[in-house]
C-alpha positions in Angstrom: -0.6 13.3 4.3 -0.6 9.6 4.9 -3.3 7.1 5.5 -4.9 5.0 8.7 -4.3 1.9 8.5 -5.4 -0.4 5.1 -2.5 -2.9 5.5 -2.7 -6.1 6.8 -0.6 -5.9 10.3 1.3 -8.6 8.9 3.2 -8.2 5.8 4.5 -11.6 5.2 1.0 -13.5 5.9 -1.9 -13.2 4.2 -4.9 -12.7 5.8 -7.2 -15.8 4.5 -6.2 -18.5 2.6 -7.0 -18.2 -0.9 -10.5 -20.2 -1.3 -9.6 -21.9 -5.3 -12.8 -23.6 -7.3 -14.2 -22.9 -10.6 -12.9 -23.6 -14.3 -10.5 -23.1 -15.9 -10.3 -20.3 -18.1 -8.5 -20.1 -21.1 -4.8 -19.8 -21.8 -2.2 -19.3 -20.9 -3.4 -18.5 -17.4 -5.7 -20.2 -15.4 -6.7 -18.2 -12.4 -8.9 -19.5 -9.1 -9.6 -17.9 -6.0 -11.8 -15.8 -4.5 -15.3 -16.7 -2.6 -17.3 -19.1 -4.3 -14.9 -20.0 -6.6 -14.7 -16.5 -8.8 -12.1 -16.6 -11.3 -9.4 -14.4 -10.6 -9.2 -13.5 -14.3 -7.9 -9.7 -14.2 -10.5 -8.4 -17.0 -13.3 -10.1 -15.3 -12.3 -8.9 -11.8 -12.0 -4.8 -12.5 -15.4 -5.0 -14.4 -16.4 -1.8 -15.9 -14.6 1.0 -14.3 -17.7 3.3 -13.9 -19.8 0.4 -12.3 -16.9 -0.3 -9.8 -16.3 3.4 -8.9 -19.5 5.0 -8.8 -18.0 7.2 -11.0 -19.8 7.0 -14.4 -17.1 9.7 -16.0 -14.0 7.5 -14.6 -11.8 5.9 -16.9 -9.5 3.6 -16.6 -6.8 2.9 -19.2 -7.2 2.6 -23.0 -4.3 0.1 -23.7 -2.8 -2.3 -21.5 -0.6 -4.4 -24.1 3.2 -4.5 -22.6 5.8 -3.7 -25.1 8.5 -6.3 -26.3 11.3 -6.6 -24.1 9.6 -6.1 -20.9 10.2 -8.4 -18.0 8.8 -9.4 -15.0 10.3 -11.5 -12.1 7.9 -13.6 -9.9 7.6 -12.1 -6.8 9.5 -13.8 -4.2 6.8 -14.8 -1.5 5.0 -16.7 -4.9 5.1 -20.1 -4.7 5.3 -22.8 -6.9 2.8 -25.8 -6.0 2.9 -29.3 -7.5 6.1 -28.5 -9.8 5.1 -25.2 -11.2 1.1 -26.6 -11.9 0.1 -23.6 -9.5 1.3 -20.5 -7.8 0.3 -19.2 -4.4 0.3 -15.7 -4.1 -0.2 -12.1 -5.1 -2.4 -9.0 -4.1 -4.8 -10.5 -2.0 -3.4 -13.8 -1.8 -4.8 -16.3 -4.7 -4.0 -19.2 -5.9 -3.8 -19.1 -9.8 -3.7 -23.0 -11.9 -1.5 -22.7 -14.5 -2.7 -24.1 -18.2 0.0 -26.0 -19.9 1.2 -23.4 -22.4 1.9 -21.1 -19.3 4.2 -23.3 -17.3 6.1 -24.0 -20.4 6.2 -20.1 -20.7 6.9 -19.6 -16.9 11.2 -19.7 -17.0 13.0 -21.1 -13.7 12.6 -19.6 -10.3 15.7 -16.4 -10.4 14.6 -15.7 -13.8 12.8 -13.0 -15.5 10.2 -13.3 -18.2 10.9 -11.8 -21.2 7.9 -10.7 -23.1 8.4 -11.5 -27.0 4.9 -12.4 -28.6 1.3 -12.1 -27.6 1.1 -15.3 -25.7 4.5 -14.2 -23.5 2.2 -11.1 -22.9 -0.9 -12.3 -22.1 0.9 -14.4 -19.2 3.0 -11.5 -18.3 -0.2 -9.3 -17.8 -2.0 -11.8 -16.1 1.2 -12.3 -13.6 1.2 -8.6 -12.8 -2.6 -7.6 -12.4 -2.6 -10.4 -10.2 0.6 -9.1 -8.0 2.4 -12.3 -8.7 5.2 -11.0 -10.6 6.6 -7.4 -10.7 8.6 -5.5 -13.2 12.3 -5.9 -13.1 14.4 -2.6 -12.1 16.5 -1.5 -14.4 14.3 -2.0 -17.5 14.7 1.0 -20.1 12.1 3.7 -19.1 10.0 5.2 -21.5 8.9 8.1 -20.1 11.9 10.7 -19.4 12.7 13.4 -16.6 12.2 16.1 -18.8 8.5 14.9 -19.1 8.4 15.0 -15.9 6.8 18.3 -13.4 7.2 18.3 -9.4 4.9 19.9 -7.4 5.8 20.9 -3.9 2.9 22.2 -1.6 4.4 24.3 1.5 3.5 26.4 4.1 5.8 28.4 6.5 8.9 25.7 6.1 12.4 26.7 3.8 12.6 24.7 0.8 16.6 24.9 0.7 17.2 21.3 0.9 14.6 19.5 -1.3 15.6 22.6 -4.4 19.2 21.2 -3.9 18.4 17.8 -4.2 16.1 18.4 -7.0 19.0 20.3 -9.2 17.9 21.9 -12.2 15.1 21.7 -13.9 13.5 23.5 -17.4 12.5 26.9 -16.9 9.2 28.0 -15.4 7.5 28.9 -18.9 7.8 25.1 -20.2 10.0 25.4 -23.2 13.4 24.6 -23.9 13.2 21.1 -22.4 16.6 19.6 -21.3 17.3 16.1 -21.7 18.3 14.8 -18.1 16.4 17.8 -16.0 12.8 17.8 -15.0 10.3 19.2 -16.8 8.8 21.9 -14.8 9.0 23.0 -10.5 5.6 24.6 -9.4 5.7 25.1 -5.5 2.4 26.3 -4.1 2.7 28.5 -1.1 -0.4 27.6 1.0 -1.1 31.0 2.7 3.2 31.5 3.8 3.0 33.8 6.5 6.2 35.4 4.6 6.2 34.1 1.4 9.1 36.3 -0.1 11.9 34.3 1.0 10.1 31.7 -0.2 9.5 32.9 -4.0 12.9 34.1 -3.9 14.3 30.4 -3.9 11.9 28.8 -6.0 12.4 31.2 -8.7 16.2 31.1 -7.9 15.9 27.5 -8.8 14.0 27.6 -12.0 10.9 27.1 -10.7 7.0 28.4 -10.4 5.6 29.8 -7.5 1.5 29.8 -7.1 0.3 30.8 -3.6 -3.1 30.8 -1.6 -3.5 33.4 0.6 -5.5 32.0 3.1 -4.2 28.1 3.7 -6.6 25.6 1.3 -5.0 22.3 2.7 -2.0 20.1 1.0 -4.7 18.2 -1.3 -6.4 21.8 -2.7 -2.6 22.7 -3.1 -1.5 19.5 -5.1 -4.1 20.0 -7.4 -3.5 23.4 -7.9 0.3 22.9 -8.8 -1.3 19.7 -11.0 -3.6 22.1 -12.7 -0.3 24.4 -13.5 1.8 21.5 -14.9 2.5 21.1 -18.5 4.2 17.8 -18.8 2.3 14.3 -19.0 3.4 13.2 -16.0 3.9 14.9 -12.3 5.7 13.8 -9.3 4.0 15.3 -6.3 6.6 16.0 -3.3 6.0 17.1 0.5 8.1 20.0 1.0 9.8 18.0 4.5 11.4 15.2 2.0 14.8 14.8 0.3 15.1 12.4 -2.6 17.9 10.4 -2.8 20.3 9.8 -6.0 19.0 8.4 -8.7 15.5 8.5 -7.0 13.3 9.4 -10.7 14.7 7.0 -13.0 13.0 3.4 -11.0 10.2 5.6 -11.1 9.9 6.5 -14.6 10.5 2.9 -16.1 7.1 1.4 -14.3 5.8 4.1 -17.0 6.3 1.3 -20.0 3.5 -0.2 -18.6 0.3 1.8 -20.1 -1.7 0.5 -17.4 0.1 2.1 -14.6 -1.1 5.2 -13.2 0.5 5.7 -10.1 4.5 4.9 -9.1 5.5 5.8 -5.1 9.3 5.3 -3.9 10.2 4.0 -0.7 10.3 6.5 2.2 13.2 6.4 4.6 14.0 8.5 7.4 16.6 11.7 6.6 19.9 11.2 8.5 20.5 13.4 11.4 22.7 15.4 9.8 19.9 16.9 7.3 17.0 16.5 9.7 15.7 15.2 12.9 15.1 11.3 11.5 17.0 9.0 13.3 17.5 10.6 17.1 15.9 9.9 19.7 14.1 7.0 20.8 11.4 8.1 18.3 13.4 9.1 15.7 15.0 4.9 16.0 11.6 3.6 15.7 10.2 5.5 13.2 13.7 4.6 11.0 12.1 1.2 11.1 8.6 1.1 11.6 7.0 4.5 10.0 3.8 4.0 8.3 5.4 6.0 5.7 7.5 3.3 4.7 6.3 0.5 3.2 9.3 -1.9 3.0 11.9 -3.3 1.1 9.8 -5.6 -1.6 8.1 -4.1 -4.2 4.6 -4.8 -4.7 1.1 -3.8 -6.2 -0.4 -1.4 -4.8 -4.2 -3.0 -3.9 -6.7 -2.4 -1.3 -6.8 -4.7 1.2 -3.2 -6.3 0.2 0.1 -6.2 2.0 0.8 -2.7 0.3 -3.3 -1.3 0.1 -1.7 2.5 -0.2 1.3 4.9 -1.0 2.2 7.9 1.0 1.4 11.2 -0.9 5.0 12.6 0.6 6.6 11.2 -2.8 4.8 9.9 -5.4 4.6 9.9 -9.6 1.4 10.3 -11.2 -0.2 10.0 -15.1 -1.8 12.8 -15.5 -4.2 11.2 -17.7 -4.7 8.7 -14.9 -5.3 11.1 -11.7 -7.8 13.6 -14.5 -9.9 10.4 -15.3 -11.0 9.6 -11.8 -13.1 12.8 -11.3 -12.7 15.2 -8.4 -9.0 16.3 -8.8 -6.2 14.2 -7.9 -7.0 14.8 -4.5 -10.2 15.5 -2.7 -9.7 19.3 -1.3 -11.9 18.6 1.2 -10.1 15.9 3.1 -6.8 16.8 5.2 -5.9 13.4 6.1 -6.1 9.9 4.3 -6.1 12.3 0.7 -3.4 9.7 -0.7 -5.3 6.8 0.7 -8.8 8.3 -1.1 -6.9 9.0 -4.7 -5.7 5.4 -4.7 -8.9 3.5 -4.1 -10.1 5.6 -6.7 -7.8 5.0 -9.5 -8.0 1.3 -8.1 -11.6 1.4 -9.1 -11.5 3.0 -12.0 -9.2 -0.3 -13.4 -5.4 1.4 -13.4 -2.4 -0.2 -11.7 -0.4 1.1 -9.6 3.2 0.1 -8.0 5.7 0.5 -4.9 8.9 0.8 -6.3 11.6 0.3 -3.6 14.7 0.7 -5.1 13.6 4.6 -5.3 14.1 6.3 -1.8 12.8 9.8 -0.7 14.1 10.6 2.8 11.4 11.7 5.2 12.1 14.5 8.5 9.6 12.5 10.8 8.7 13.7 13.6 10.3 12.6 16.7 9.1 14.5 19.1 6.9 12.7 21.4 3.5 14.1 21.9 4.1 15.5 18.5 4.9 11.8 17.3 1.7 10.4 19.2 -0.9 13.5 17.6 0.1 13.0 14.7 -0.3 9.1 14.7 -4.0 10.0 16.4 -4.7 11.7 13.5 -4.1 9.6 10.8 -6.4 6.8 12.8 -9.2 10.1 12.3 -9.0 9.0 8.6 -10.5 5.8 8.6 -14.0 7.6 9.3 -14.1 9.3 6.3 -12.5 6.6 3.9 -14.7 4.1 5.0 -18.1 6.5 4.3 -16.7 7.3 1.0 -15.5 3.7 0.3 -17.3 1.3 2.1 -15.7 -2.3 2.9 -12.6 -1.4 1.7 -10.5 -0.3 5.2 -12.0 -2.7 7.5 -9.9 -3.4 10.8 -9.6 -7.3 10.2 -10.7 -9.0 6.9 -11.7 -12.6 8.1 -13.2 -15.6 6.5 -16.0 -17.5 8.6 -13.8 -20.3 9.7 -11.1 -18.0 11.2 -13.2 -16.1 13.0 -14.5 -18.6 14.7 -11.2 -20.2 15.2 -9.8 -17.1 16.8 -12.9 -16.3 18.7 -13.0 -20.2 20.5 -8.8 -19.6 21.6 -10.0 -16.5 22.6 -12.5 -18.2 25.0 -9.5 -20.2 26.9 -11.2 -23.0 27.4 -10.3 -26.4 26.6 -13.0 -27.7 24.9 -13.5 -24.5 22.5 -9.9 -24.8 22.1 -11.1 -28.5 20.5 -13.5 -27.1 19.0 -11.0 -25.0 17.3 -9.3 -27.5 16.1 -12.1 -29.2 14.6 -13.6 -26.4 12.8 -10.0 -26.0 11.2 -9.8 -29.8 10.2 -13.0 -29.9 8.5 -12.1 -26.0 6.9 -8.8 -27.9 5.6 -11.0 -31.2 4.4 -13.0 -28.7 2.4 -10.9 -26.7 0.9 -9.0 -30.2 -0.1 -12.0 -30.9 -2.2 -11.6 -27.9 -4.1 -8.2 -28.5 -5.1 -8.4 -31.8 -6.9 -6.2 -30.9 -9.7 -3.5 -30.8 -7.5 -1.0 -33.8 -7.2 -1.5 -33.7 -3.3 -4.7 -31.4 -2.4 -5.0 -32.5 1.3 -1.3 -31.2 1.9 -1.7 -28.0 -0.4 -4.7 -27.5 1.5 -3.0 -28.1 5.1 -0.7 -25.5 3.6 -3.5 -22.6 3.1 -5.5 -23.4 5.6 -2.3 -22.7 7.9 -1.0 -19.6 6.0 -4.6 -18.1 6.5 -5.0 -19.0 10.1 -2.2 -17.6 11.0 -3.2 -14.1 9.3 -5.7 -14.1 10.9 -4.5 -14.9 14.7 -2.2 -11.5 13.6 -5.0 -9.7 13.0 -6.9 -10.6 16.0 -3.9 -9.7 18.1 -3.3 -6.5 16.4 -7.0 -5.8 16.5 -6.9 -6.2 20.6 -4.3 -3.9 20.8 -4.8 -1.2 18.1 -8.2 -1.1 16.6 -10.4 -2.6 19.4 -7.8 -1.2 22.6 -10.7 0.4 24.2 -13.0 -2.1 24.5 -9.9 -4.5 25.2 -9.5 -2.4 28.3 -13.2 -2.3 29.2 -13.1 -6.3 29.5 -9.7 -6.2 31.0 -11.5 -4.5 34.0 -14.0 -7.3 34.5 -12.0 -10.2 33.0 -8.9 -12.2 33.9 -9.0 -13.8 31.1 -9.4 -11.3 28.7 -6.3 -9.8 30.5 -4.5 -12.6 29.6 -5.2 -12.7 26.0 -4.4 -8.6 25.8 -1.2 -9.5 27.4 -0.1 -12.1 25.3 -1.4 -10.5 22.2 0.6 -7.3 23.1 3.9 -9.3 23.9 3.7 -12.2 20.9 2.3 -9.1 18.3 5.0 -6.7 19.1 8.0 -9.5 19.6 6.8 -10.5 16.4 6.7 -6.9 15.0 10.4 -6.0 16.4 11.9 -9.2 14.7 10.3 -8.8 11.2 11.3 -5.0 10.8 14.7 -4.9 13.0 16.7 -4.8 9.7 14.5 -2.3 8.0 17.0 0.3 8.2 20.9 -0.7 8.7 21.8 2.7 10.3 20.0 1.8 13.3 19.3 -0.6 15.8 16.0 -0.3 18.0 16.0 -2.6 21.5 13.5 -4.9 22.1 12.2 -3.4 25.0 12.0 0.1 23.4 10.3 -1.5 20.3 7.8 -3.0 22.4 7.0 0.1 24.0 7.0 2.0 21.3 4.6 0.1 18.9 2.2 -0.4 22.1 2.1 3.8 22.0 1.7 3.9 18.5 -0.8 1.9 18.7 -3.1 3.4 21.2 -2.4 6.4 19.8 -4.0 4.8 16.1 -6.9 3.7 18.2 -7.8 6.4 19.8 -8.2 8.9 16.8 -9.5 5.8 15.1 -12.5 5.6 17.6 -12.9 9.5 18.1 -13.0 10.0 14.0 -15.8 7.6 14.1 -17.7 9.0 16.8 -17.3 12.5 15.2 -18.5 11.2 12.0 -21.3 9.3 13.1 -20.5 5.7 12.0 -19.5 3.0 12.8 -17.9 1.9 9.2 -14.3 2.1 10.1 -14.7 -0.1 12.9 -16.7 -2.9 11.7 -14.6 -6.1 10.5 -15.1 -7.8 6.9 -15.1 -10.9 5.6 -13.0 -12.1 2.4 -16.2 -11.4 -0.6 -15.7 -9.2 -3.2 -16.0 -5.0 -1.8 -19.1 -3.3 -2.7 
C-alpha cells in the first residue's frame, strides 16, 4: 500500500537553500548546513536511535564500517563549488566544506571512489549518509538469493504470473539451499474466498502457504509471512507485480553496506500484454507519473528529501533491521501509508535505506477511472495518521521564513509587495553570503542558493494551491479575482512543468500535454480531497499544517 505524499513536488529542486555556518569538524569531511548552523556530521545528526524514535527498544545498526573495494559515485545533481572546496547537495539539500585531505581523496567528476583504507572510508560514509554519493551498480553483492525469502500477501487475485517470474526457489521446509534460487516463498492468503486454487500453485511452485480466514490487512499479512521466513533477509512483494530480469541481484549488492536496512526497486507499469498498465488515457499517465514510481536516479531514501519513501509493492528488507524497530515490520493496524510508517521508523532508529533503480518490478495500476481517482483519495487519507504518529515529518510545504514570505508577497499581486519581495530576497542572499566566507566567491555561491531554494519553494506553493490547499483555493476563488489568477497560473506553470520533467519517464509511451495537464489536475484533487477528509476524520489538523526547515521533533 503506498504513501501520501512526503516528496517534495519537485524532484530536481530542493526545497530551501541549504543555510551553511558553524566549524569545521574534523577530517576528512567537513559538513555545514542545517538551521543555525548545525553540522551535518552523520553521527551527530541520527543521535541516539531510541531518543530519536521514541522507541527506547529500537536499534539501529551495530557496524557501519564499508568493506574494501566498495565504491561510490557522486550523485549527479552534487555540485562542486569553488574547485571542489565544497559540494551542494544530498538528502535534504546541504552544503558540506570539504577539509583538504578529502578533496585530495574526492577523484574527478565520472569517477567512482574506491574505498581502500580508513580515511577513503570515513569520506565514503560521510558522502552516503549524507545522500551525496550512492553506491555504484554492479558492485559484488554480499548477500545471495538463496538468503533471500519473498513474501507475497494475497487476497482473491491468481498468483500465475508473479510464481513464473519468480522461478524456483528452495523448498518450503528451508533446507537444501540452491545457489542462484531464493531462499524460501511464503504467500499468505488473507481470508481467499477460495483459497484452493490458490494453495495449489503456491505449493506447485515450491512455496508456503499461511492463510487468515477472516482478512487482517496487507501489513498484518507481511508480517505474518516475515514471522514464517527463515533467511536473513526478505523481499516483500504485492501479489499485482511482476519483477523484471535480473531484478534481485541490484538489490542484494546495497546489502555490503551494514548500515542499510531497507533496498526498493523501481516500479514501472506492466505492458499491456501482461496487465492493464499502459492503456488508456490512465494507464499513459500512470506509465509516467505513478506515485509508485520514484524515477530513474537512485537516491537515499530520507524524510523530507526528493525520495522521503519506498512503495511496499516491492521492497528488500534486513530482517535484523525491520525486528529492531518494534511493532513488526508493519503496523497491522494501518491499511494505507504502512510502507511510509516502517520507513520513518527505521529512519529514526539510525539505518539507511536506498532506491535502487536499475531493479524494476512492473506494477498492474489501475486505470480505470473512478477506480484510479479512489484510490488516489485514499492514499491522501494517510497523511492523517502518519502525521499523529510522526509529527513534522509529512508536512504539505517545508519553507524557511524568507520563502514564505517571498511567496506569500507574489501571491499578493501587487507591485510594491512584489518589491518587497525582492528585497527580502536580496538581504536573505546578503546573509547567507556572510555565512559562507570560506568560499572563493560567497556573494555568487550565495546568489546561487538563495535561487535554488526560492525556486523550491515557488513549486511548493504552486503545488500546495492545487493539491494540498485545493479547497480553500476554491473558497477564495469564489470571492477573489486575484486569487483566481494565481490558481490559474499555478495549475498551468505546475503541471507544464510536471509534463516536461516526466515526459521521458517511460519510452513506451508518450502522454499529450493537454491530457497530462488534465490528468495531474485530477490526481490532484483527488489527493486533496482524501487528504482533508483523513484529517477531519482523525481530528487534526497535523497533516495539513506547513513546516519550516529546523530539525523534526
Amino acid at each position: 500500500m503506498t504513501a501520501p505524499d512526503t516528496r517534495p513536488d519537485h524532484p530536481d529542486r530542493p526545497a530551501r537553500p541549504p543555510q551553511p555556518g558553524g566549524p569545521e569538524r574534523g577530517a576528512p569531511v567537513a559538513a555545514q548546513g542545517g538551521p543555525a548552523g548545525r553540522s551535518c556530521d552523520p553521527a551527530e545528526r541520527s543521535g541516539d536511535p531510541a531518543e530519536r524514535s521514541g522507541d527506547p527498544t529500537a536499534r539501529g545498526p551495530a557496524d557501519r564500517r564499508l568493506p574494501d573495494g566498495f565504491r561510490v559515485l557522486l550523485d549527479r545533481r552534487t555540485r562542486r563549488i569553488d574547485d571542489g572546496a565544497a559540494l551542494l547537495g544530498g538528502a535534504p539539500p546541504r552544503l558540506v566544506h570539504l577539509s583538504a585531505t578529502a578533496r585530495a581523496l574526492l577523484p574527478p567528476p565520472g569517477r567512482p571512489l574506491v574505498v581502500e583504507g580508513p580515511v577513503h572510508r570515513a569520506l565514503a560514509r560521510t558522502l552516503l549518509d549524507a545522500g551525496l554519493a550512492h553506491p555504484v551498480p554492479g558492485a559484488a553483492a554480499s548477500a545471495r538469493p538463496e538468503q533471500v525469502t519473498v513474501v507475497v500477501p494475497v487476497k482473491d487475485r491468481p498468483l500465475d504470473r508473479l510464481l513464473a517470474a519468480l522461478g524456483p526457489v528452495c523448498g518450503p521446509d528451508g533446507d537444501g539451499a540452491v545457489p542462484g534460487r531464493l531462499g524460501g516463498l511464503v504467500v499468505v492468503d488473507d481470508g481467499s474466498e477460495r483459497p484452493e486454487p490458490l494453495r495449489r500453485s503456491v505449493e506447485g511452485a515450491g512455496g508456503r502457504i499461511l492463510r487468515h480466514e477472516h482478512p487482517q490487512g496487507p501489513a498484518a499479512a507481511r508480517n505474518a509471512g516475515l514471522a514464517a521466513a527463515r533467511t536473513p533477509y526478505v523481499v516483500f512483494l504485492d501479489s499485482d507485480v511482476v519483477p523484471g530480469p535480473g531484478w534481485l541481484e541490484p538489490l542484494l549488492a546495497h546489502l555490503a553496506d551494514p548500515a542499510v536496512g531497507l533496498v526498493a526497486p523501481r516500479i514501472i507499469a506492466l505492458d499491456s500484454e501482461h496487465g492493464t498498465g499502459l492503456r488508456g488515457t490512465v494507464g499513459r499517465y500512470e506509465a509516467v507519473r505513478s506515485s509508485l514510481d520514484l524515477g530513474t536516479d537512485p537516491a537515499l531514501v530520507v524524510p523530507r528529501s526528493r525520495v522521503a519513501y519506498v512503495p511496499s509493492a516491492a521492497v528488500l528488507v534486513r530482517v535484523d533491521a525491520v525486528s529492531a524497530v518494534g511493532g513488526g515490520a508493519f503496523d497491522a493496524g494501518m491499511h494505507v501509508a504502512e510502507d511510509v510508517d516502517l520507513v520513518l521508523r527505521l529512519h529514526a532508529a539510525g539505518w539507511a535505506m536506498r532506491f535502487e533503480p536499475t531493479a524494476r518490478v512492473a506494477h498492474d495500476h489501475r486505470t480505470r477511472p473512478g477506480e484510479w481517482l479512489r484510490r488516489k483519495a485514499f492514499y491522501g487519507t494517510g497523511a492523517a495518521p502518519l502525521a499523529q504518529r510522526h509529527p513534522g515529518a509529512v508536512p504539505p510545504v517545508v519553507l524557511s521564513p524568507w520563502t514564505a514570505a517571498v511567496c506569500l508577497l507574489l501571491l499578493a499581486q501587487r507591485r510594491g509587495a512584489t518589491a518587497v519581495a525582492g528585497v527580502v530576497s536580496v538581504v536573505a542572499t546578503e546573509r547567507l553570503s556572510r555565512k559562507l566566507t570560506r568560499l572563493e566567491h560567497p556573494r555568487r555561491s550565495a546568489a546561487r542558493l538563495t535561487t535554488l531554494g526560492l525556486a523550491g519553494a515557488l513549486w511548493q506553493t504552486a503545488s500546495a494551491l492545487t493539491r494540498h490547499f485545493w479547497p480553500v483555493a476554491a473558497v477564495a476563488c469564489v470571492v477573489s479575482s486575484r486569487a483566481r489568477r494565481a490558481v490559474a497560473i499555478a495549475a498551468l506553470a505546475e503541471g507544464l512543468a510536471d509534463w516536461w520533467s516526466h515526459r521521458d519517464r517511460d519510452p513506451r509511451v508518450r502522454v499529450p500535454v493537454v491530457v497530462h495537464l488534465v490528468a495531474h489536475r485530477l490526481d490532484d484533487l483527488a489527493y486533496g480531497a482524501g487528504l482533508w477528509w483523513g484529517a477531519w476524520r482523525h481530528r487534526t489538523s497535523a497533516p495539513l499544517r506547513p513546516a519550516g526547515p529546523g530539525r523534526r521533533r
